[in-house]
C-alpha positions in Angstrom: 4.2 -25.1 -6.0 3.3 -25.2 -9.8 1.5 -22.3 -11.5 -2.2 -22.0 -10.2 -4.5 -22.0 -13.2 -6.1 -18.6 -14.7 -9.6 -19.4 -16.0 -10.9 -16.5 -18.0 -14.6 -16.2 -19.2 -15.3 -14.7 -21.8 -17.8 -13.5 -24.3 -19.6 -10.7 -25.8 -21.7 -8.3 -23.6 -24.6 -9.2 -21.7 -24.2 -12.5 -22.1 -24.6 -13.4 -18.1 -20.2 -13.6 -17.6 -20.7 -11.6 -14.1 -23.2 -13.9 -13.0 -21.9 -17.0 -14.0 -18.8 -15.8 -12.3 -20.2 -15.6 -8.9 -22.2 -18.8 -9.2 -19.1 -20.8 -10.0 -17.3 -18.8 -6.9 -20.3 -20.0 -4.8 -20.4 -23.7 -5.5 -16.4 -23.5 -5.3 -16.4 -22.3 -2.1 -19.3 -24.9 -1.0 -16.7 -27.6 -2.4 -13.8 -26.1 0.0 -12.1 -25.1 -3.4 -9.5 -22.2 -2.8 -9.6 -19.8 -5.9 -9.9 -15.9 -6.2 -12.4 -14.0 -8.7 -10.3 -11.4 -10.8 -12.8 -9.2 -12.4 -10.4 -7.5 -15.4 -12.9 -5.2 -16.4 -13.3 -2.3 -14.7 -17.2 -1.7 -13.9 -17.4 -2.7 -10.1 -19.3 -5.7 -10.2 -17.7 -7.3 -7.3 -19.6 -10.1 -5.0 -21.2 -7.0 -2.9 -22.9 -6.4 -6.8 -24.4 -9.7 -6.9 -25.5 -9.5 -3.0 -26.2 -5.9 -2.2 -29.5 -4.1 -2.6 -30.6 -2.9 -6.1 -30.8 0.7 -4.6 -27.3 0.3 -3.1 -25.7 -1.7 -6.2 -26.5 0.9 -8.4 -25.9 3.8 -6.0 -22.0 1.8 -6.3 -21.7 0.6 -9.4 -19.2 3.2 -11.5 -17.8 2.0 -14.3 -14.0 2.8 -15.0 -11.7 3.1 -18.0 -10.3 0.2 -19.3 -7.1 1.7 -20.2 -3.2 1.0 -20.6 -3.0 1.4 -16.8 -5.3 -0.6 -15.8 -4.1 -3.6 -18.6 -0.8 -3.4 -16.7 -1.9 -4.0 -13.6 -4.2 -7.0 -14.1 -2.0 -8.7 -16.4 1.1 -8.4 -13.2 -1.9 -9.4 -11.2 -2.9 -12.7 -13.2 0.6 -13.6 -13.7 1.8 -13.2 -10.1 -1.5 -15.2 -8.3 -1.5 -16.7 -5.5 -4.6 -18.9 -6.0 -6.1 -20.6 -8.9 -8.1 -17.4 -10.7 -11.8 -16.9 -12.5 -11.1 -14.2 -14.5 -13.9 -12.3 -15.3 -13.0 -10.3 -18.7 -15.5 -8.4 -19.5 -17.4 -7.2 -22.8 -15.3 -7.1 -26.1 -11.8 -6.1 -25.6 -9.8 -3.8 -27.8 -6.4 -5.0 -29.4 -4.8 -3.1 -26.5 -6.7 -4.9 -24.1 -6.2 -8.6 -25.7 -2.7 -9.0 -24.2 -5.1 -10.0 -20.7 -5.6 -12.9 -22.3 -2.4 -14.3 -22.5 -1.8 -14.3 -18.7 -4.9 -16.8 -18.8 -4.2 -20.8 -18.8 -8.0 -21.9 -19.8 -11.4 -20.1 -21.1 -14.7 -20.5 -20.2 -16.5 -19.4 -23.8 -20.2 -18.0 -22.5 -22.6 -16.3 -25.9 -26.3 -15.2 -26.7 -25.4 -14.9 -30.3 -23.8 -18.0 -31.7 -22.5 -16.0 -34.7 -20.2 -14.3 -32.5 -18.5 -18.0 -31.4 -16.3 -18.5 -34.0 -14.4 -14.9 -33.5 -14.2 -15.7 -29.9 -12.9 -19.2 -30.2 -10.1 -17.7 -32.6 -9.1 -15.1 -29.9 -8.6 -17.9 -27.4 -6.4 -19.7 -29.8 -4.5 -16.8 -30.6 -3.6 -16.8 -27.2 -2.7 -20.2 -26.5 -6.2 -20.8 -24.0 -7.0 -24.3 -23.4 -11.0 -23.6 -23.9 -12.8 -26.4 -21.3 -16.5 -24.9 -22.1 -18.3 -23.5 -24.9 -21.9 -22.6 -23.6 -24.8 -20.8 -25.2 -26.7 -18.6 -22.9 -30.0 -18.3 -22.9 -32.7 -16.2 -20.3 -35.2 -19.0 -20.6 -35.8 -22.5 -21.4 -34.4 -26.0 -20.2 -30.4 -26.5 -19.9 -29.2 -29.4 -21.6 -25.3 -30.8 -21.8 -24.8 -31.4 -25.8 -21.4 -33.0 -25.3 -19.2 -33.5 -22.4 -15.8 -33.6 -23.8 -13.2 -32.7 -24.8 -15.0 -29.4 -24.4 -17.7 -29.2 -22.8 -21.2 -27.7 -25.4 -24.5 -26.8 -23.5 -27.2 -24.6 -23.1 -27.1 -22.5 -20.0 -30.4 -20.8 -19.0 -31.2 -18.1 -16.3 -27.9 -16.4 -16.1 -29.9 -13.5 -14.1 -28.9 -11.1 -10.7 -30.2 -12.2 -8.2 -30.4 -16.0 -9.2 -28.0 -18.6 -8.7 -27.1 -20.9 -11.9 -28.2 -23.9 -11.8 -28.5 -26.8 -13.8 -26.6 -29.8 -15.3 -24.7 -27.7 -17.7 -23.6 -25.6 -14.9 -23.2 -28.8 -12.6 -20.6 -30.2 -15.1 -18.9 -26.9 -15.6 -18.4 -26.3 -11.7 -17.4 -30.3 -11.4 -14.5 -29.7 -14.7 -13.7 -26.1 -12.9 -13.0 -27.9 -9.6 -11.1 -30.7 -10.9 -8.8 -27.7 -12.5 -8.9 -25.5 -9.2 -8.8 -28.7 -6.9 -5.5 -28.0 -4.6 -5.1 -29.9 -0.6 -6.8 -27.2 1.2 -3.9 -27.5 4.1 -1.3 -27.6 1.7 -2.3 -24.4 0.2 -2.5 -22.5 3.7 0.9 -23.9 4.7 2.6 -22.7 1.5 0.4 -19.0 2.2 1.1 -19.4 6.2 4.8 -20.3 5.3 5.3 -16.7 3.9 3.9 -14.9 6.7 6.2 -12.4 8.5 7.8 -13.8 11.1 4.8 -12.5 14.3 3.9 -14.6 17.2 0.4 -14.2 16.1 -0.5 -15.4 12.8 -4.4 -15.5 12.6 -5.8 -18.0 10.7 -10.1 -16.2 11.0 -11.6 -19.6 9.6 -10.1 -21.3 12.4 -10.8 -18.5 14.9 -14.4 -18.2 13.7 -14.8 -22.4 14.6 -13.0 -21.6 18.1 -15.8 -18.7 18.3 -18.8 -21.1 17.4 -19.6 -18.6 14.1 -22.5 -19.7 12.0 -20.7 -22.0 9.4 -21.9 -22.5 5.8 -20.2 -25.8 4.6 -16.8 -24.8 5.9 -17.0 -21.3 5.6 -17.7 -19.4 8.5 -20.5 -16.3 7.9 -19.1 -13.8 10.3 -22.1 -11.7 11.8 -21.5 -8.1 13.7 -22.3 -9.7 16.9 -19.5 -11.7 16.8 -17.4 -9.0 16.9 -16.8 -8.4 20.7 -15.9 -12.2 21.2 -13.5 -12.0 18.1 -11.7 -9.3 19.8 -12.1 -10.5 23.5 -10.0 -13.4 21.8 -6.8 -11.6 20.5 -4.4 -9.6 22.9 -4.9 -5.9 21.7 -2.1 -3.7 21.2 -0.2 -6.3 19.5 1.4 -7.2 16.1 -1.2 -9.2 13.8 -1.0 -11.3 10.7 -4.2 -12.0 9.3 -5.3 -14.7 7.1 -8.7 -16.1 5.3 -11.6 -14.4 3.4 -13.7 -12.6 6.2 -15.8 -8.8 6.1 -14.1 -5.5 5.8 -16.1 -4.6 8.9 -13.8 -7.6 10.4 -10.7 -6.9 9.0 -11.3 -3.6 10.3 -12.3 -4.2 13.6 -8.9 -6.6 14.0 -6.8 -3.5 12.5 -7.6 -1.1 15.3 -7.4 -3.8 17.8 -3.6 -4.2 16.9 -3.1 -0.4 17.1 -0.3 0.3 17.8 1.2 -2.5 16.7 1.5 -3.4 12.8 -0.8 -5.4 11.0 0.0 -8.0 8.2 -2.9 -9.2 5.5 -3.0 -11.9 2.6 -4.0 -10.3 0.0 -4.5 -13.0 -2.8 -2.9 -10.1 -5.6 0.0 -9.2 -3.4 0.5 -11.9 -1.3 1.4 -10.6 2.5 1.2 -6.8 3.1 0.9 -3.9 5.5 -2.4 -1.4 4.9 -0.7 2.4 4.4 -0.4 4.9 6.6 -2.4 7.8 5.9 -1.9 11.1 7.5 -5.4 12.4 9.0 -5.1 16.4 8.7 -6.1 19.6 6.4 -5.3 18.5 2.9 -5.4 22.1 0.7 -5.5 20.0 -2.5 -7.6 16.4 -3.2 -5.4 13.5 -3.0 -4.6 12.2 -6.3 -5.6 9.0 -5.9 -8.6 9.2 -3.6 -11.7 11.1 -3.6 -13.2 11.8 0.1 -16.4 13.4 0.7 -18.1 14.2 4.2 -21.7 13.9 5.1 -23.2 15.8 8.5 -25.9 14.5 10.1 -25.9 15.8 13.8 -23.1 13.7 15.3 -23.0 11.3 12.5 -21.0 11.8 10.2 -20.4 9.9 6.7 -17.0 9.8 4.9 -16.8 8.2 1.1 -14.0 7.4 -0.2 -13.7 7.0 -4.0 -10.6 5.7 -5.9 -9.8 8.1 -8.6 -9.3 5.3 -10.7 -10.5 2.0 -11.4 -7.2 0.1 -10.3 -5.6 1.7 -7.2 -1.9 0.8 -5.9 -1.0 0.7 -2.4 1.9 2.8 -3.1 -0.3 5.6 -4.2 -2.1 6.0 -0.8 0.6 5.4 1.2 1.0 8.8 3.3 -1.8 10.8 1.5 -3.5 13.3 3.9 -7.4 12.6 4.2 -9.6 14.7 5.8 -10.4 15.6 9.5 -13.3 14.2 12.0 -13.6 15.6 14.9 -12.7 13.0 17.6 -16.7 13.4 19.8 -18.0 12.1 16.5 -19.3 9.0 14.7 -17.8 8.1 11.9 -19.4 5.7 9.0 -16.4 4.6 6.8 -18.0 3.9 3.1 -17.1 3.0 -0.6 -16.1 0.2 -2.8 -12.2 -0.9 -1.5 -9.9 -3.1 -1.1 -9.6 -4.8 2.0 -6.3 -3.3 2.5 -7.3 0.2 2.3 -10.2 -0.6 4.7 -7.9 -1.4 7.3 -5.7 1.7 6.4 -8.7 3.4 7.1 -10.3 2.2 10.4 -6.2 2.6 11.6 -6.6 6.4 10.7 -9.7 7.3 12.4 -9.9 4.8 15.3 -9.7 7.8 17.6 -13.5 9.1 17.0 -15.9 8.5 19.5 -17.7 5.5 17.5 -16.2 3.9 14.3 -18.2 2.2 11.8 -18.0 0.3 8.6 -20.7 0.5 5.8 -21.7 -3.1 4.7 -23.4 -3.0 1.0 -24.9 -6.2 1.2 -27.2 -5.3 4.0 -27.3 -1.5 3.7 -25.9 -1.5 7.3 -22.9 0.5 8.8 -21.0 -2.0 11.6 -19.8 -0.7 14.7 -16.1 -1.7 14.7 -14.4 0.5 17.8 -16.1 2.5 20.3 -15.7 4.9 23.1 -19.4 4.9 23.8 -21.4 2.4 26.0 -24.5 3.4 23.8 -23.1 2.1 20.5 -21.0 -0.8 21.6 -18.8 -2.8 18.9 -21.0 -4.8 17.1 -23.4 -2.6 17.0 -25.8 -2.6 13.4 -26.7 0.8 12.3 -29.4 1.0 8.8 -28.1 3.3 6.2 -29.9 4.9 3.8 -28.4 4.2 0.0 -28.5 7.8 -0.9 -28.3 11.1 1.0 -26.9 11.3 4.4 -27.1 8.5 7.0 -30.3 9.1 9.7 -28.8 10.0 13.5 
């Protein structure tokens, strides 16, 4: 299969880049358009930022250093997808940081300050971009198309969290962003599938959640914690899984213990097919270098953040790092901002407490994904306070 595309956007600060992001993701998705959001610019605004809580988001939110390391990583990242990208760059980057932009195929130019659009249109050239929209952005006022093609000039109004764009500049953005983006849906997930390690059970969650009857949005399923038990009365535990499709960590997590001890294979759209780490659960006399862990005590209930040391963490890094002991009579609420596969190394680790949850930002709820206790059954929604320690 050719190249996917790499659409960055791009533009100075605060000009609504994050948000026009997730919109686009969101009416993708609606249109059964496979992509990926890359967000190369490392200040945690994932989809949880747009969703999530104001309390939570900015309890979350960290902002990390745009440095060498994390350059490296993204550019390896853009240039070996998987899907077709929206690449979310950020504010203003440095010389050092420009070389992002060459991993890019197209730009999406988004500005408040239209004195700032020709140095922006002459970084895209320098890099070979094929620009497909140059949009003012404005907080207020009507949105108008000013001309179609070849690029595509508007005004874009009410690029604000916690509001979708909308509009017939965005309309015609998100219809030119498909038509790049636009790949057969089953002829993407055979050539993903195709890869898969060679397991009798290869679990395709879109298609398990429409055998499950889950609440579907367009095509996409939206997995609730009360489907949990059926998801797992569904799969044979203690057996080898391959999992495939977009679903919550709370899921993910819940399916990773119910392969235990078995391994377990995810699609990770940066790294294609992978195993979570392994990480030793003991006393660690020195923090990890790559993680930061820190325990809250409420009675039984205890709390465990986990915090990459930096922005961009590797799977290699983790992989056998000691993290610290809960005793097994406890409940245990997993929480921080992760990827998916260190979510699942996670749950893996500590799926011998009493009760296992997950905290889910987007409703300030931990999820009960594995339990030893009739009270709290899997599935089970727990409220979490955004700061301080979770109530018992």
């Amino acid at each position: 299969m050719e190249l996917f595309p790499a659409i960055l956007i791009g533009g100075p600060p605060h000009s609504g880049k994050s948000v026009l992001t997730y919109s686009l993701s969101q009416a993708l998705r609606k249109r059964r358009v496979a992509h990926y959001v890359l967000r190369a610019a490392p200040d945690g605004e994932g989809d949880w930022f747009m969703e999530g809580e104001a309390a939570q988001v900015r309890l979350l939110r960290v902002k990390g250093a745009f440095d060498a390391r994390w350059v490296d990583r993204i550019l390896r990242d853009i240039r070996n997808r998987h899907l077709p990208l929206l690449v979310d760059v950020g504010g203003l980057p440095t010389p050092e940081q420009e070389p992002i932009l060459s991993a890019a195929t197209h730009a999406i130019l988004l500005t408040r300050d239209p004195a700032l659009r020709p140095e922006w249109r002459r970084r895209f050239r320098r890099y070979g971009l094929n620009l497909i929209a140059d949009l003012d952005s404005r907080l207020e006022g009507p949105s108008r198309v000013i001309r179609g093609s070849p690029v595509l000039r508007g005004m874009i109004t009410g690029l604000i969290r916690g509001r979708m764009a909308e509009g017939p500049v965005f309309e015609a953005l998100v219809e030119r962003v498909a038509a790049l983006c636009r790949y057969d849906p089953e002829e993407l997930r055979r050539y993903h599938l195709n890869m898969a390690p060679p397991l009798d059970l290869v679990i395709e969650l879109n298609r398990l959640a429409r055998m499950l009857g889950v609440r579907m949005e367009g095509e996409a399923p939206r997995w609730a914690p009360e489907d949990l038990p059926r998801a797992l009365d569904a799969l044979p535990a203690g057996k080898p899984l391959a999992l495939y499709d977009r679903a919550p960590a709370w899921l993910y997590a819940a399916l990773a213990v119910h392969a235990m001890p078995s391994p377990l294979f995810q699609f990770d759209v940066r790294l294609g097919w992978m195993e979570p780490p392994q990480l030793r659960v003991e006393a660690a006399p020195l923090e990890p270098p790559a993680l930061q862990f820190h325990v809250e005590r409420s009675g039984d209930l205890w709390r465990l953040r986990v915090t990459p040391r930096h922005p961009y963490l590797e799977r290699e890094e983790v992989d056998g790092l000691a993290a610290p002991v809960i005793p097994e009579d406890r409940r245990l609420i997993l929480d921080g901002r992760l990827p998916l596969w260190l979510w699942t190394a996670l749950a893996r680790a500590y799926a011998g407490v009493r009760v296992l949850a997950v905290f889910e930002p987007r409703t300030s709820e931990a999820v009960v994904i594995a339990s030893r206790d009739p009270a709290h059954p899997i599935g089970t929604r727990w409220p979490v306070e955004p700061v301080g320690s979770p109530p018992a």
